[in-house]
N, C-alpha and C positions, 0 to 999 in steps of 0.2 A: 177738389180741383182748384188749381191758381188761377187756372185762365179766366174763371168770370170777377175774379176780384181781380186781376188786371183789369177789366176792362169796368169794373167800378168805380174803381179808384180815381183811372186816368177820366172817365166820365164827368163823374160829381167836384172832381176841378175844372176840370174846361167849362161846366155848360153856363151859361150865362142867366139873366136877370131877362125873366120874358119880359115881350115889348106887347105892343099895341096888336090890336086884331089882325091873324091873319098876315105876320110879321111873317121877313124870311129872314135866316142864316146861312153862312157857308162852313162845316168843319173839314177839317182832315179824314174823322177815323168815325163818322155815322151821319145816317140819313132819317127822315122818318119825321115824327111831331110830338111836340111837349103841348100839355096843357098847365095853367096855374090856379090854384082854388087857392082865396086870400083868406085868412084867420088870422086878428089880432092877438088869439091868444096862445102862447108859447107852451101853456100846459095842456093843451086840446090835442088832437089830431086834426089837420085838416081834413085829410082825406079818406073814405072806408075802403072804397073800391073802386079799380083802374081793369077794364075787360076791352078788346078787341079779339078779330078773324081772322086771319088769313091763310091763303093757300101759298102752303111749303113751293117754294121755286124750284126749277131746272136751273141746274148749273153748269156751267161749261170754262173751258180756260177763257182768259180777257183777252183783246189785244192787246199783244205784243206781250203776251204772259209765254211760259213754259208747260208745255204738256206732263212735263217730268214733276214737277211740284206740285205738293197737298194745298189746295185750299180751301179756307174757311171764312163762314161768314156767320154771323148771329140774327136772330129776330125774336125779341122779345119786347114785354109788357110790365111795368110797373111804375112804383112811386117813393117818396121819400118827404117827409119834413124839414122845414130849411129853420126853424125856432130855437134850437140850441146853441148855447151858448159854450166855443170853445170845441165845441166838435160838428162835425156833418151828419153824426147820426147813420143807424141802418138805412140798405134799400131793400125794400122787397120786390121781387122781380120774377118773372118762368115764362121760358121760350123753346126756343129750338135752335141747338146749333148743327149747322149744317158742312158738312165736307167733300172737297169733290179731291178723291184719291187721284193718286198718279197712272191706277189700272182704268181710269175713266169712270170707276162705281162711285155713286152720291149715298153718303149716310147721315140719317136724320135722329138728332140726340135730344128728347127732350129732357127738360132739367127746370130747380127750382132755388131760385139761392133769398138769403136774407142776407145780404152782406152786411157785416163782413164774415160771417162764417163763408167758408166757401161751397160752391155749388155743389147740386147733388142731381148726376143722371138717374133718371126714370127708368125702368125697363119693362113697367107691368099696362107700358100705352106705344104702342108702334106708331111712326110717322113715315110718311115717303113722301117724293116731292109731287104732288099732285093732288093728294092730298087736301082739305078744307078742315083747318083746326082751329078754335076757339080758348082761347086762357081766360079765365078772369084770375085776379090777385085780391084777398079780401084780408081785412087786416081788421077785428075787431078791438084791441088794444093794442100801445106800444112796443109790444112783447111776441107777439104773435099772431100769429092765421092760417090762413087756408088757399089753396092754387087748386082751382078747378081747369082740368085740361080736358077737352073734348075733339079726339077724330071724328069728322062729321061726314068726312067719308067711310068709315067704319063703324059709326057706332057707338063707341067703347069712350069710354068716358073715367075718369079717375079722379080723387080730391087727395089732397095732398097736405097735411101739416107741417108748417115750419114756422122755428121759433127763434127768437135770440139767442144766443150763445153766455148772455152773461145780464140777465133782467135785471142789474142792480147797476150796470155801469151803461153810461150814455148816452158812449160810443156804438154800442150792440143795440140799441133801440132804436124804434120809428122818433124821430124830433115833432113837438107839436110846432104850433105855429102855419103861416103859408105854406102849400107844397105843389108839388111837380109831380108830373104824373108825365110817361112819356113810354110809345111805343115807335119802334126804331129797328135800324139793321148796324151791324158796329162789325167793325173788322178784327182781328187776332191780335186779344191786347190792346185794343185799341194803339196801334201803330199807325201813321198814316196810310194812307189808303195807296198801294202800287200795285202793278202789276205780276208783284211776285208772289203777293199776299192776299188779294182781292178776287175772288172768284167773278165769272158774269152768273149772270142769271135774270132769266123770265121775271118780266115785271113783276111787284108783291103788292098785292091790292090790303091795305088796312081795311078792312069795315069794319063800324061799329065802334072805333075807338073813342070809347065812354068812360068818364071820371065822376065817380058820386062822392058828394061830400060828406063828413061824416055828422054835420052838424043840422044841418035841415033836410039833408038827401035831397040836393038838386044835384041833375046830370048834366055835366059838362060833358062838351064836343067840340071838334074843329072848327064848328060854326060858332064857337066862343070867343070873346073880345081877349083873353089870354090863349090865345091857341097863337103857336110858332110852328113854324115850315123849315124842316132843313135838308141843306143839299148837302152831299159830299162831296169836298174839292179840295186835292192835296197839289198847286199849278193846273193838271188838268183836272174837271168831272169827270167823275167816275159815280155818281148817281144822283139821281135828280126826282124829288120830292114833288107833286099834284095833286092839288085839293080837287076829288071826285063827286064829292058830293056832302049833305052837312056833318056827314059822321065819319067819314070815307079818306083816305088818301092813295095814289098808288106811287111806287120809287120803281124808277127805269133806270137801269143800268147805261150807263154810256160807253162800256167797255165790253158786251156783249150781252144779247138778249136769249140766247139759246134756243132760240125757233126752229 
């Protein structure tokens, strides 16, 4: 599938240089929080593992959207090395994307990508919106790992292997050095955020969005001096990012909440 390496690609150009504790941002095309774990060293990994919860959304048309139009939205969890030299390197990443059809039915896609191979949907773990789901992303070398997905409404639990596409160039690998770890909601391609393309939906509470480093295993949270906040704002919001608690964030739609 193109569509999560669209929304890769356009990602790991925009996102910026985290700031100071508990920083905010405004994008166009996602919501959600970065964290940053610092490593001098470009040959290391920063980071092993990047895990958060939440519960799959209700979605409904936005204001001033069309009833007749598909829309999509994403929520997922992962991370990437910023060390390399000349290229951005893999991201590792598995979420859920989400669609609210034009018959009014919402289907819920889970998926796992390394980009830049492109995504791959699940079908051996169901999701609905209502739902309480769990990822974690675990990357033991530059090359590969593993995506624990758990319905915690149902049970059913699945681990998942994904690897580079090419362990001898780069580009296909995790980069050592500092990195980023970020759990978010991103729009179709990351295009900005409008009302043709932006579904509403039921606030999405993050808990638990934890970052372990790979080098001493300290866990980073939102209650970390590199933790950033972002809203999504293309002229208008259309959603908006709250720190709930030290692990915790929830995004509110400004374009409809679906209750």
């Amino acid at each position: 599938m193109k569509l999560f390496n669209c929304y890769s690609a356009a990602l790991l150009s925009s996102l910026p240089s985290l700031a100071a504790a508990q920083s905010r941002d405004t994008f166009p095309a996602y919501a959600g929080s970065s964290i940053g774990v610092s490593n001098g060293d470009a040959s290391t990994l920063a980071i092993r593992k990047a895990s958060a919860e939440w519960t799959v959304p209700k979605l409904c048309v936005p204001s001033g959207g069309n009833a007749a139009n598909d829309y999509l939205v994403a929520a997922w969890v992962g991370f990437m090395g910023n060390g390399c030299s000349g290229t951005q390197g893999a991201l590792a990443q598995a979420g859920v994307l989400l669609t609210l059809k034009h018959d009014g039915t919402t289907t819920a896609a889970p998926w796992v990508e390394w980009y830049p191979k492109t995504a791959e949907f699940k079908d051996n773990i169901q999701v609905k919106p209502g739902d309480t789901i769990s990822i974690t992303v675990e990357v033991p070398s530059a090359t590969g790992g593993q995506v624990t997905i758990t319905n915690k409404s149902t049970g059913k639990s699945v681990v998942e292997q994904f690897k580079s596409s090419n362990p001898s160039g780069p580009a296909a690998n995790l980069c050592g050095g500092s990195g980023d770890a970020w759990a978010m909601i991103e729009t179709t391609g990351t295009q900005a955020a409008n009302s043709k393309i932006l579904p509403g939906f039921s606030d999405i509470t993050f808990n638990d969005f934890e970052v372990t480093s790979r080098a001493d295993k300290q866990v980073y949270n939102i209650n970390s001096q590199e933790a950033v906040l972002y809203d999504m704002k293309n002229g208008d919001t259309f959603a908006t990012t709250e720190r709930i608690s030290q692990t915790g964030f929830r995004i509110h739609s400004s374009k409809g909440s679906c209750s």
